[in-house]
mmCIF file of the N, C-alpha and C atoms, coordinates in Angstrom:
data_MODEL
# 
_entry.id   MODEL 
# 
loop_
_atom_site.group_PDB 
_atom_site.id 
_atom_site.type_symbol 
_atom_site.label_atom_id 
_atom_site.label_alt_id 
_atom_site.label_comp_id 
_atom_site.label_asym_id 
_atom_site.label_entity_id 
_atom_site.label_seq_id 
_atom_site.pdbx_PDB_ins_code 
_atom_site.Cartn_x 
_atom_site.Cartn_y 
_atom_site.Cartn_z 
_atom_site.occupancy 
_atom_site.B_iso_or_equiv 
_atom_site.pdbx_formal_charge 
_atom_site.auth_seq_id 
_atom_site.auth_comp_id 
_atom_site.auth_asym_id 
_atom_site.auth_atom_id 
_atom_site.pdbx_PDB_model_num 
ATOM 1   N N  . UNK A 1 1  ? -71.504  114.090 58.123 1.00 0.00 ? 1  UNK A N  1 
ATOM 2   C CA . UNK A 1 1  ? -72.440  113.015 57.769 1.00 0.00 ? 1  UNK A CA 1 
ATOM 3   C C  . UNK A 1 1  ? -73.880  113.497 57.910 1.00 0.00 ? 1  UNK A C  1 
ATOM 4   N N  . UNK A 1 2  ? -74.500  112.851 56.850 1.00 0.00 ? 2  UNK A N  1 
ATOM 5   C CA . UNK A 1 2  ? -76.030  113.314 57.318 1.00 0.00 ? 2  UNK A CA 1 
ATOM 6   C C  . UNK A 1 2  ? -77.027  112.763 58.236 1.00 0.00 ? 2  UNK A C  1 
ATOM 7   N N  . UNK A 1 3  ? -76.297  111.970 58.977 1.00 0.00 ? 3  UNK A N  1 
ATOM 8   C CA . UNK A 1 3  ? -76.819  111.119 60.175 1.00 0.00 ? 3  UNK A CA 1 
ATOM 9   C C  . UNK A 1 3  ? -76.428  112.115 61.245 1.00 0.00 ? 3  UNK A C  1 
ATOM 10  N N  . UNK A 1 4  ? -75.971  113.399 61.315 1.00 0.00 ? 4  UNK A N  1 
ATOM 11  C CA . UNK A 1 4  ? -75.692  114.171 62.785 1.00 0.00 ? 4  UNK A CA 1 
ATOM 12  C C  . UNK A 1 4  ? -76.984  115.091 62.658 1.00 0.00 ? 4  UNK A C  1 
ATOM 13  N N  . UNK A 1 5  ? -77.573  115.468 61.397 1.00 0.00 ? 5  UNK A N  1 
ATOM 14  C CA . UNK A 1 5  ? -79.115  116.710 61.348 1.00 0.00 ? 5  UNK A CA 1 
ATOM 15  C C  . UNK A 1 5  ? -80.107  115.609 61.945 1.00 0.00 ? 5  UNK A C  1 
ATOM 16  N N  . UNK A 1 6  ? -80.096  114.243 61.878 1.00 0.00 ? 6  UNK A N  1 
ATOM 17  C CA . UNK A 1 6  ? -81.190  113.687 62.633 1.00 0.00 ? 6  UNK A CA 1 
ATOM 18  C C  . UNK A 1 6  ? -81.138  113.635 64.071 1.00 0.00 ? 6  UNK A C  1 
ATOM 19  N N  . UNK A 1 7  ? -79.718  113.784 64.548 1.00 0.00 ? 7  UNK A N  1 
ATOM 20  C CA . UNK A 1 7  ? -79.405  113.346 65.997 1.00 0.00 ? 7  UNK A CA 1 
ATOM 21  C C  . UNK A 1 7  ? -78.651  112.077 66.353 1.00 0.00 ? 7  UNK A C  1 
ATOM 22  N N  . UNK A 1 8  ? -78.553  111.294 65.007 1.00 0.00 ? 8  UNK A N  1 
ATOM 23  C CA . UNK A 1 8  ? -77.867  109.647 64.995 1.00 0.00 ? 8  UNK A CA 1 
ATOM 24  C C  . UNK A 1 8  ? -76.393  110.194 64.963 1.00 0.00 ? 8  UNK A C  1 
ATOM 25  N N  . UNK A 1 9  ? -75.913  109.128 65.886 1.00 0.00 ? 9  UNK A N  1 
ATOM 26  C CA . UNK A 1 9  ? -74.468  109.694 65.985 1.00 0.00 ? 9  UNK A CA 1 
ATOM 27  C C  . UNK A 1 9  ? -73.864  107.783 64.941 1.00 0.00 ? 9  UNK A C  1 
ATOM 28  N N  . UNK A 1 10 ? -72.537  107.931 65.203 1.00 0.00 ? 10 UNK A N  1 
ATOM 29  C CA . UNK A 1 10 ? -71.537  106.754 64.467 1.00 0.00 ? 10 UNK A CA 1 
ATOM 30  C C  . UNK A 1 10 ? -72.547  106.019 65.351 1.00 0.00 ? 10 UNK A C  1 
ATOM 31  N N  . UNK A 1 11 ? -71.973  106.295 66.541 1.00 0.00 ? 11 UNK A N  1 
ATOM 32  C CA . UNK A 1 11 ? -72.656  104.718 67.485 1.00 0.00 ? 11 UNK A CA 1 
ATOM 33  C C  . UNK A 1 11 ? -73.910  104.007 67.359 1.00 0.00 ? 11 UNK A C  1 
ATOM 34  N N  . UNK A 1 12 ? -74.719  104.924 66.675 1.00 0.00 ? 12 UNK A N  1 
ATOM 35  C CA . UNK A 1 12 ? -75.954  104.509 66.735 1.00 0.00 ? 12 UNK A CA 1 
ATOM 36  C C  . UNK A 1 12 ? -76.290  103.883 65.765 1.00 0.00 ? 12 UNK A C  1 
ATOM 37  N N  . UNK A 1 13 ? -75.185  104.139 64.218 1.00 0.00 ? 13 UNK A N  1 
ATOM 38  C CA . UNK A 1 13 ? -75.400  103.447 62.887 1.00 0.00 ? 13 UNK A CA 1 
ATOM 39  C C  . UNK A 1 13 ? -74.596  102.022 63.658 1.00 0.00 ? 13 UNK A C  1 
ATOM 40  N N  . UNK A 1 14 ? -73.554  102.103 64.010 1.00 0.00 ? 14 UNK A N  1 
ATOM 41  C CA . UNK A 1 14 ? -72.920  101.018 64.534 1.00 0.00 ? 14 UNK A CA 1 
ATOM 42  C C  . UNK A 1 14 ? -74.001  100.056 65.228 1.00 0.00 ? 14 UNK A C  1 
ATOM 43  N N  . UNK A 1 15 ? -74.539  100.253 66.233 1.00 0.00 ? 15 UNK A N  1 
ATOM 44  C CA . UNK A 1 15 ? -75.687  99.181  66.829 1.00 0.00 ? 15 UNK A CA 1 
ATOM 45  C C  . UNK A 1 15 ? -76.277  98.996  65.554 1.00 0.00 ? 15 UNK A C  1 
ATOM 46  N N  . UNK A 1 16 ? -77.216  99.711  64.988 1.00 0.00 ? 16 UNK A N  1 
ATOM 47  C CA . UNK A 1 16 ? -78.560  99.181  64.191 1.00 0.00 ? 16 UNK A CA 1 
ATOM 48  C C  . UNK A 1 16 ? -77.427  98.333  63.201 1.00 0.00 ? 16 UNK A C  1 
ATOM 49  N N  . UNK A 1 17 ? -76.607  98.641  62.984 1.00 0.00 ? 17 UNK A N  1 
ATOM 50  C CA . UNK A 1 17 ? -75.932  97.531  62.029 1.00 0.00 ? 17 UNK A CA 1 
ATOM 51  C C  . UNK A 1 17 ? -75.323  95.956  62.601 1.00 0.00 ? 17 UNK A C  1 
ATOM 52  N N  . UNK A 1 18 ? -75.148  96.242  63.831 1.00 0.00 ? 18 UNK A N  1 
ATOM 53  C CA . UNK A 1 18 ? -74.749  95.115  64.662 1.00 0.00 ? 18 UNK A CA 1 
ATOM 54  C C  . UNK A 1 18 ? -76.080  94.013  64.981 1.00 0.00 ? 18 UNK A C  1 
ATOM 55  N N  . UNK A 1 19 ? -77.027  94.929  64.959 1.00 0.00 ? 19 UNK A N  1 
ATOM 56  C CA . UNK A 1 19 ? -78.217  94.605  65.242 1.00 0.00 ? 19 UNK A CA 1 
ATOM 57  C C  . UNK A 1 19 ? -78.553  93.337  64.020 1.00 0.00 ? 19 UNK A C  1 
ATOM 58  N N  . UNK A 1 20 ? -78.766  94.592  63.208 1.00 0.00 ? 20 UNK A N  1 
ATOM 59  C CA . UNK A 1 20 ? -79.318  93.682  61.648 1.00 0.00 ? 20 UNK A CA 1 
ATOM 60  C C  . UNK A 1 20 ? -78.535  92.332  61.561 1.00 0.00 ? 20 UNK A C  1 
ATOM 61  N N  . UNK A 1 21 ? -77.245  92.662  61.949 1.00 0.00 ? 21 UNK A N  1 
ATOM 62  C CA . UNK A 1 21 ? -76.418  91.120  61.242 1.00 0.00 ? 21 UNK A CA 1 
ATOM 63  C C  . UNK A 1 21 ? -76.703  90.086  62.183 1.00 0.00 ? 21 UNK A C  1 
ATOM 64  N N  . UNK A 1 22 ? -76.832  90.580  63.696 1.00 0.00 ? 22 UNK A N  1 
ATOM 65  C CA . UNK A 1 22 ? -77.333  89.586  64.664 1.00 0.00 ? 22 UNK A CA 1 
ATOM 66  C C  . UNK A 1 22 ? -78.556  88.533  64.002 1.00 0.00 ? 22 UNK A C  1 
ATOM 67  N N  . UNK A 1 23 ? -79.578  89.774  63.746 1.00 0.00 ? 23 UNK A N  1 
ATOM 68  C CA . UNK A 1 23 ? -80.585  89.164  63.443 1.00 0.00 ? 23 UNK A CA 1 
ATOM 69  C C  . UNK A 1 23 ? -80.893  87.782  62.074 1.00 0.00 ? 23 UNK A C  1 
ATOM 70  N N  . UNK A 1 24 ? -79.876  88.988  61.500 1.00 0.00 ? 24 UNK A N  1 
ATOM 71  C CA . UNK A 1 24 ? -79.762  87.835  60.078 1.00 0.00 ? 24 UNK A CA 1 
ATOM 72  C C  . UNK A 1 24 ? -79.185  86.814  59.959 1.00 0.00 ? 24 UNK A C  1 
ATOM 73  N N  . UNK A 1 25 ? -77.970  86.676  60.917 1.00 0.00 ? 25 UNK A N  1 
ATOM 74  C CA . UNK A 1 25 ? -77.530  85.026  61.071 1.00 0.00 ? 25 UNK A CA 1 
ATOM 75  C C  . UNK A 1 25 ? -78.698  84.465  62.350 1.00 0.00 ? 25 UNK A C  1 
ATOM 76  N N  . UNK A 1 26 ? -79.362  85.022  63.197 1.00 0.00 ? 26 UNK A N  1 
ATOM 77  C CA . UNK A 1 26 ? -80.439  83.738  63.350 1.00 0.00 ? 26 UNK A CA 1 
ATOM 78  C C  . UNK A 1 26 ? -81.105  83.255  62.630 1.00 0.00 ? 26 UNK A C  1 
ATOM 79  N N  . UNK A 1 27 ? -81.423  84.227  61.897 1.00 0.00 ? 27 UNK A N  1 
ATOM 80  C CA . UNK A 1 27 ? -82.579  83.938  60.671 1.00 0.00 ? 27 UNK A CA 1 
ATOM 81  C C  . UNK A 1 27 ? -81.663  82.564  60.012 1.00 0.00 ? 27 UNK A C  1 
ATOM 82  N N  . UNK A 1 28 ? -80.801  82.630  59.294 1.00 0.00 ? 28 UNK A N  1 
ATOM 83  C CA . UNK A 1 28 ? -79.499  81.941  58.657 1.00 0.00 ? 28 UNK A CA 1 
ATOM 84  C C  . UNK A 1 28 ? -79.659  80.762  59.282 1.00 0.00 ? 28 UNK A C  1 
ATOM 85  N N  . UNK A 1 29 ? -79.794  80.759  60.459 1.00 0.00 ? 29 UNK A N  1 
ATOM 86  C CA . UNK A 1 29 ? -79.031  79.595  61.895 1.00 0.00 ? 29 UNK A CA 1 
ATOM 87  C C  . UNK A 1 29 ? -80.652  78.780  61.939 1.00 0.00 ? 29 UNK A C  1 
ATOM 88  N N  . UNK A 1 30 ? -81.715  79.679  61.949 1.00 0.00 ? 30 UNK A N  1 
ATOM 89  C CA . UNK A 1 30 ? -83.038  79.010  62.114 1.00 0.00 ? 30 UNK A CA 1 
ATOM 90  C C  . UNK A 1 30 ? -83.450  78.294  60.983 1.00 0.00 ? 30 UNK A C  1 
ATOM 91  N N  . UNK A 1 31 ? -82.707  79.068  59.742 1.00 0.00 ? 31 UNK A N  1 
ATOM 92  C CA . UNK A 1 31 ? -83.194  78.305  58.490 1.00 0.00 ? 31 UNK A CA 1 
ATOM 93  C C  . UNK A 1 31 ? -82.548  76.715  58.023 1.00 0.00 ? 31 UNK A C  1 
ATOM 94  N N  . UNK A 1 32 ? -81.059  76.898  58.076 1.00 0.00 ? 32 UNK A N  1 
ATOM 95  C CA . UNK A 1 32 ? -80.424  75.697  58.439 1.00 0.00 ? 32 UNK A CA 1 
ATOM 96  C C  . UNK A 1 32 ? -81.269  74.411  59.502 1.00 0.00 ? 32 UNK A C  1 
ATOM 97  N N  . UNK A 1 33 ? -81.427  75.198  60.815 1.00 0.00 ? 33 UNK A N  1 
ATOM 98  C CA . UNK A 1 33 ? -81.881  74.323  61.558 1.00 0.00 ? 33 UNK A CA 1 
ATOM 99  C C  . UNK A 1 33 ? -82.940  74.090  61.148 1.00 0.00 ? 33 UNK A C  1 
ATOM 100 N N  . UNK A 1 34 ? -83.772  74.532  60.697 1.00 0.00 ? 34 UNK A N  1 
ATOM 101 C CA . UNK A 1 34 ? -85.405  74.210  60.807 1.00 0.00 ? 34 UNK A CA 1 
ATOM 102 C C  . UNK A 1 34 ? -86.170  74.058  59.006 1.00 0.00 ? 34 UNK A C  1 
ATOM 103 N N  . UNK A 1 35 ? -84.990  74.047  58.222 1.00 0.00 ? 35 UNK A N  1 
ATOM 104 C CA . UNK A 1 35 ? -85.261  73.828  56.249 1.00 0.00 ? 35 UNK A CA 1 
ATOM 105 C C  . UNK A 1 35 ? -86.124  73.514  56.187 1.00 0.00 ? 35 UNK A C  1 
ATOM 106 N N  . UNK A 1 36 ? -85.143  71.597  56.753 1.00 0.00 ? 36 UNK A N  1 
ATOM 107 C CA . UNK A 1 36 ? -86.534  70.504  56.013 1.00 0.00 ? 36 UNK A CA 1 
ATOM 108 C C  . UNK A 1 36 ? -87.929  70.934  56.941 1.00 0.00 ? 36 UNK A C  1 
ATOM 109 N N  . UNK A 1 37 ? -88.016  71.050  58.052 1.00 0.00 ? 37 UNK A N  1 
ATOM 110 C CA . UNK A 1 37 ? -89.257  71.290  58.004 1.00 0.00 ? 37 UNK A CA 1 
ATOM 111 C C  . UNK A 1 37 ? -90.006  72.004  57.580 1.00 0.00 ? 37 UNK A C  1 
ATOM 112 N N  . UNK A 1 38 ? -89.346  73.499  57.545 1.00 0.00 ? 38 UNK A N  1 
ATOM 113 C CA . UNK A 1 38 ? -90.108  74.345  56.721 1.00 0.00 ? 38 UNK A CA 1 
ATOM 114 C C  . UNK A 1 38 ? -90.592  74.534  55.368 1.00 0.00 ? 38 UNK A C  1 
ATOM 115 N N  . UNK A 1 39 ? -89.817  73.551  54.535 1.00 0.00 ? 39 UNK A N  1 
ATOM 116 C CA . UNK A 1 39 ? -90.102  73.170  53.620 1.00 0.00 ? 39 UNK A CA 1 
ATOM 117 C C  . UNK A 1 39 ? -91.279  72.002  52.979 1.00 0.00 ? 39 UNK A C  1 
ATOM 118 N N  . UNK A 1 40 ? -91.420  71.575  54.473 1.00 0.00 ? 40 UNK A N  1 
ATOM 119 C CA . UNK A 1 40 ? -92.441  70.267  54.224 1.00 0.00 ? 40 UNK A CA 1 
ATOM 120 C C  . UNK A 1 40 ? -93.366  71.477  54.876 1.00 0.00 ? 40 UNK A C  1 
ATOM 121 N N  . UNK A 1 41 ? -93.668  72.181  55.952 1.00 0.00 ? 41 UNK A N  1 
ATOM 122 C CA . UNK A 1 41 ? -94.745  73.102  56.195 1.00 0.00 ? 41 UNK A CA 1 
ATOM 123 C C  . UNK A 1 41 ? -95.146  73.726  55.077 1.00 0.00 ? 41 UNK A C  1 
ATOM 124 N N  . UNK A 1 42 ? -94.072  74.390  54.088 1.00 0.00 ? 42 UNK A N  1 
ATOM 125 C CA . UNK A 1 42 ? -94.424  74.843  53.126 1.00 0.00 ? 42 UNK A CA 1 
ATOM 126 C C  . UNK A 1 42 ? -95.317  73.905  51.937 1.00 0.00 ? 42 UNK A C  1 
ATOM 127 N N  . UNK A 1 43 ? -94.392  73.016  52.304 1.00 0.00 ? 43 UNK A N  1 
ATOM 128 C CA . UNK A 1 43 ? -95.558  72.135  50.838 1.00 0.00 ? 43 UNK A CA 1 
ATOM 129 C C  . UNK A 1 43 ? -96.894  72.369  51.470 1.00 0.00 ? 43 UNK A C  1 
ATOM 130 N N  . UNK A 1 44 ? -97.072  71.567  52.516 1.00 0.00 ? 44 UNK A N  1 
ATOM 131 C CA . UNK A 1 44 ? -98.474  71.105  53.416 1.00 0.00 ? 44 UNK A CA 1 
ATOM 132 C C  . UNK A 1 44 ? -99.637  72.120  52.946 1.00 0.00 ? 44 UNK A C  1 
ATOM 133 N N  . UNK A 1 45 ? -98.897  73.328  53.353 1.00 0.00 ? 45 UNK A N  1 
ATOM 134 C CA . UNK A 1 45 ? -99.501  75.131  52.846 1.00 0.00 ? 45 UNK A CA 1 
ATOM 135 C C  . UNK A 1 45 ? -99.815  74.797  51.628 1.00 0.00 ? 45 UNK A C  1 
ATOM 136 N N  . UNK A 1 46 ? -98.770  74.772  50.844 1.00 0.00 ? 46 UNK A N  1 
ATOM 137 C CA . UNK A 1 46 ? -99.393  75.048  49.613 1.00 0.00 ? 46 UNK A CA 1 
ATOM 138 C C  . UNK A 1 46 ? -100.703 73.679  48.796 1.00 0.00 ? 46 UNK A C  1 
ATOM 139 N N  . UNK A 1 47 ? -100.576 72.494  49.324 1.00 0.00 ? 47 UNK A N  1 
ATOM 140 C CA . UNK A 1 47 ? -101.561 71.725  48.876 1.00 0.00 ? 47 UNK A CA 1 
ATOM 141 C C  . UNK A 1 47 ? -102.503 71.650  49.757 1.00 0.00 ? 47 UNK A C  1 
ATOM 142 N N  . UNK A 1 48 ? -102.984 72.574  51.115 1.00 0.00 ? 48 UNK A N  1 
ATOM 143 C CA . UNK A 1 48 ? -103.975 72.997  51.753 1.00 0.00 ? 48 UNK A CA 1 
ATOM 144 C C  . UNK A 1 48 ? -104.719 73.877  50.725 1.00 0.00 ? 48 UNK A C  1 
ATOM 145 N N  . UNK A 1 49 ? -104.183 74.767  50.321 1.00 0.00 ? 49 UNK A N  1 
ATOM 146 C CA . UNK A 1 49 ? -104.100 76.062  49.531 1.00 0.00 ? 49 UNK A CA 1 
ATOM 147 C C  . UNK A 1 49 ? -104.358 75.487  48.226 1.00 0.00 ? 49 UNK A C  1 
ATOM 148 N N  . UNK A 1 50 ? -103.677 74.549  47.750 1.00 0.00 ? 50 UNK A N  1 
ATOM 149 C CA . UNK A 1 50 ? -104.312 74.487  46.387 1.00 0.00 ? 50 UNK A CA 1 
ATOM 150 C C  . UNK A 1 50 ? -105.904 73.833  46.543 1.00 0.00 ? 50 UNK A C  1 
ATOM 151 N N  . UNK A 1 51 ? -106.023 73.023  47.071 1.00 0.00 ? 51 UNK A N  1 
ATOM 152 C CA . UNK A 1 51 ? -106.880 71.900  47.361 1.00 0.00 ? 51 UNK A CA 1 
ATOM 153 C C  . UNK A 1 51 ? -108.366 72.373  48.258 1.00 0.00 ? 51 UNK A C  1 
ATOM 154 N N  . UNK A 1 52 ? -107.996 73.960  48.800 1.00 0.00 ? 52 UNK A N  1 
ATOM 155 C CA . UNK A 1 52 ? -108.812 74.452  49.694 1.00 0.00 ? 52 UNK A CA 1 
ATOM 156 C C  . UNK A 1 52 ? -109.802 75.272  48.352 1.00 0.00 ? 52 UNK A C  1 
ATOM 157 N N  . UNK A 1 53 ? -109.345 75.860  47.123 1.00 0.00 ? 53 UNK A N  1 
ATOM 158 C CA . UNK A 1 53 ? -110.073 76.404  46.269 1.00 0.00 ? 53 UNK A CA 1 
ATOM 159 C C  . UNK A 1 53 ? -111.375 75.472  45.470 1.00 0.00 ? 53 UNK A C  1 
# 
């Protein structure tokens, strides 16, 4: 594999991949939980933003 000339062994692709998916179902889990609001933050933004020009 060409992950042994850097020094990365299996285990180490294994974490950063365990890692990423961790991360991406919070992301997932925060978005669910937190949509509608972010979606009304988002409007708010954007007619700050339009309205600020």
């Amino acid at each position: 594999m060409m992950f042994n000339k850097k020094g990365y062994t299996r285990q180490h692709v294994v974490v950063a991949i365990i890692v990423l998916l961790v991360f991406l179902g919070i992301m997932l889990i925060a978005y669910f939980l937190l949509g509608d609001r972010l979606q009304g933050y988002l409007q708010a933004a954007k007619d700050i933003f339009r309205f600020g020009k």
